[in-house]
C-alpha positions as CSV (number, residue, x, y, z in Angstrom):
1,X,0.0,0.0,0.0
2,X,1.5,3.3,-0.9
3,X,1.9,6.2,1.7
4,X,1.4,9.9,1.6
5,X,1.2,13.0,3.1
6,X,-1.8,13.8,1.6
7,X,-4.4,13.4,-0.8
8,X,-3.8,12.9,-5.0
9,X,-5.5,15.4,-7.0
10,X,-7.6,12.6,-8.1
11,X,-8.9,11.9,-4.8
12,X,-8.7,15.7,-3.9
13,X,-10.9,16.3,-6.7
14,X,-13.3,13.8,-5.7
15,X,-14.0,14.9,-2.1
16,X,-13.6,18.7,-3.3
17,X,-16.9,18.3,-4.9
18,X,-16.0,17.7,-8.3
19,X,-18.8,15.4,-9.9
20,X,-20.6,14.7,-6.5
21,X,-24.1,15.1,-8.0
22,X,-23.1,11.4,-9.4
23,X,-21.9,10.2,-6.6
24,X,-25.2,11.6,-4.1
25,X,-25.5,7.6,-2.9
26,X,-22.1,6.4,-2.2
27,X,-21.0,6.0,1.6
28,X,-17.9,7.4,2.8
29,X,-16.7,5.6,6.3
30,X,-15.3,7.3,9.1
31,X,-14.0,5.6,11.4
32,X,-13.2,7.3,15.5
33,X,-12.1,5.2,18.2
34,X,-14.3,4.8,21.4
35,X,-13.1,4.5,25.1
36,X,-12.1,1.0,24.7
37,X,-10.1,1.2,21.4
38,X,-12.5,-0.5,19.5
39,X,-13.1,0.8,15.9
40,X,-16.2,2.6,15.2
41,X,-18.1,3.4,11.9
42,X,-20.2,6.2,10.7
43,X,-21.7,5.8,6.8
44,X,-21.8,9.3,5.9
45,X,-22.2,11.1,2.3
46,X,-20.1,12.7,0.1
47,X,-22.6,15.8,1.2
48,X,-21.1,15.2,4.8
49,X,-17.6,15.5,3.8
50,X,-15.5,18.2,2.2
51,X,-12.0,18.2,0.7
52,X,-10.8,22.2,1.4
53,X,-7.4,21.4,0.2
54,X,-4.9,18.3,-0.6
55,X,-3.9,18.7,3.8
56,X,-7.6,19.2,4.9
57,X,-11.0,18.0,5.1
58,X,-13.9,19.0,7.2
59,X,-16.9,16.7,8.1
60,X,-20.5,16.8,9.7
61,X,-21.6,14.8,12.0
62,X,-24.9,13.9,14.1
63,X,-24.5,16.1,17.4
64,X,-25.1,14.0,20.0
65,X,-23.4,10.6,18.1
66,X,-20.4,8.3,19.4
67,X,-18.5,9.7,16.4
68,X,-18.7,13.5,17.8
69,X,-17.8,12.4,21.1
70,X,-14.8,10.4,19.6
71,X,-13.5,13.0,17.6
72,X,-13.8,15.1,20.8
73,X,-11.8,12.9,22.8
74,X,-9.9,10.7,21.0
75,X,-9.5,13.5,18.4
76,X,-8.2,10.8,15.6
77,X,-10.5,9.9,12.5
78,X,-10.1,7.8,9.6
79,X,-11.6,7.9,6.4
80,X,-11.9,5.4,4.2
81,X,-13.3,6.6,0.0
82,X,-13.6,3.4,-2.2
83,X,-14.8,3.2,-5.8
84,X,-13.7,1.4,-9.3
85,X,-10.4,3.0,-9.3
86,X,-8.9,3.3,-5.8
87,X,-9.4,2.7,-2.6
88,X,-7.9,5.2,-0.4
89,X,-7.8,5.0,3.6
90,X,-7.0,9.1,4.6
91,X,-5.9,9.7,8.2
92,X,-6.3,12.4,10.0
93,X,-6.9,14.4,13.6
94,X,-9.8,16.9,14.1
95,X,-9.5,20.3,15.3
96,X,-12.6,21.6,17.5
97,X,-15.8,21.2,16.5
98,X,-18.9,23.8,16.4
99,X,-22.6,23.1,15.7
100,X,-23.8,23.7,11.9
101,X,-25.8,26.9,10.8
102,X,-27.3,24.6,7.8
103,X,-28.2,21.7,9.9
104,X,-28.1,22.6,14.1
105,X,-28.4,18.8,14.5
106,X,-25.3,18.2,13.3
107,X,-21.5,19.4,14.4
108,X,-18.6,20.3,11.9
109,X,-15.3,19.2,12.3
110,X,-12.2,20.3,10.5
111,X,-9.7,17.2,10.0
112,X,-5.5,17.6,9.5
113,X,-4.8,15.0,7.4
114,X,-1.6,12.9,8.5
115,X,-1.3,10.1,5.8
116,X,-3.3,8.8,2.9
117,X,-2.7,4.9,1.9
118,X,-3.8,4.0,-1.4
119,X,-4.7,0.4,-1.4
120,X,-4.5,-1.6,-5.4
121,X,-4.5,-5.6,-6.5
122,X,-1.2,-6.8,-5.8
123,X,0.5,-7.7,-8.7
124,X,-0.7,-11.6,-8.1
125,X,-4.2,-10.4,-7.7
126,X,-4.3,-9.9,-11.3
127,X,-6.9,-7.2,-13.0
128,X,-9.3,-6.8,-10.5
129,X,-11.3,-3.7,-9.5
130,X,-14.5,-3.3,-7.1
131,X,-17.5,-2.7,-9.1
132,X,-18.9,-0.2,-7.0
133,X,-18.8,1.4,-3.4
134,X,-20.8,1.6,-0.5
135,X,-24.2,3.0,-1.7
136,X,-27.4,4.4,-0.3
137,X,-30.4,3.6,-1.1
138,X,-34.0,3.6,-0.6
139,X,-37.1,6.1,-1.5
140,X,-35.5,8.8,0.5
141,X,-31.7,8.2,0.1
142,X,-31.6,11.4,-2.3
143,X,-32.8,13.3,0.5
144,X,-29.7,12.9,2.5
145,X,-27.3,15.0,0.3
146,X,-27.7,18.7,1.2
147,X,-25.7,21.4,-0.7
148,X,-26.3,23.8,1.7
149,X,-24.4,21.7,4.3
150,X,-21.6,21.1,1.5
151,X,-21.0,24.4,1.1
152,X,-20.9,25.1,4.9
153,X,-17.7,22.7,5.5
154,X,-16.1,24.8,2.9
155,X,-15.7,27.4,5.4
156,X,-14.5,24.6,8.3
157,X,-10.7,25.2,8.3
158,X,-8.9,23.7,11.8
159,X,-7.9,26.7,14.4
């Protein structure tokens, strides 16, 4: 698995909001630590979570959830973005987090990242690729997307 600082431009891109009206469904994991060092796992959207630059991402999260009070106290995150081409597993710690203006239900969190490891087939693998992420779905999975809450982590830089 190959290590970086931080994000490609292809992955950049992709959580910058570049094309994410196609991608309204797919899940994006984060995953916080709780008190006992297990692993937990939100399933957020790509409405959720914001690319502000190749070092920095910002994400929402339900207020009163195990994954705010784990990035408030364990203050370690990791994300994990798969589709077709790459899966990517992006590291990162969170800065404070305030309530949202678009959603008051939800808190904002701006992330540092601190690696990126881009996972592909090994070489014995052969040509393999996943079909698809993570998706949404349902009669009211299009409602869970909200551009006004995209354009809100824009503005969520760390202190």
């Amino acid at each position: 698995m190959a290590a970086l600082e931080r994000m490609g431009r292809d992955l950049h891109a992709a959580l910058a909001g570049a094309g994410f009206r196609r991608r309204r469904r797919m899940v994006l994991l984060l995953l916080t630590t709780d008190r006992g060092g297990f692993p937990r796992v939100a399933l957020l959207t790509f409405g959720e979570v914001r690319a502000n630059s190749a070092s920095e991402l910002a994400v929402a999260v339900r207020g009163g959830s195990r994954t705010a009070f784990n990035l408030m106290r364990r203050g370690t995150a990791t994300l994990v973005y798969m589709n077709r081409r790459i899966t990517a597993f992006v590291q990162a710690r969170a800065g404070r987090g305030r309530v949202s203006g678009a959603d008051p239900a939800r808190r904002l969190f701006p992330l540092k990242i601190e690696g990126v490891r881009i996972d592909h087939a090994a070489p014995e693998e052969g040509d393999v690729a996943l079909l698809t992420g993570p998706t949404f779905g349902g009669a009211d999975a299009a409602g869970l997307f909200s551009e006004e809450l995209f354009d809100e982590l824009g503005k969520v830089h760390p202190q």
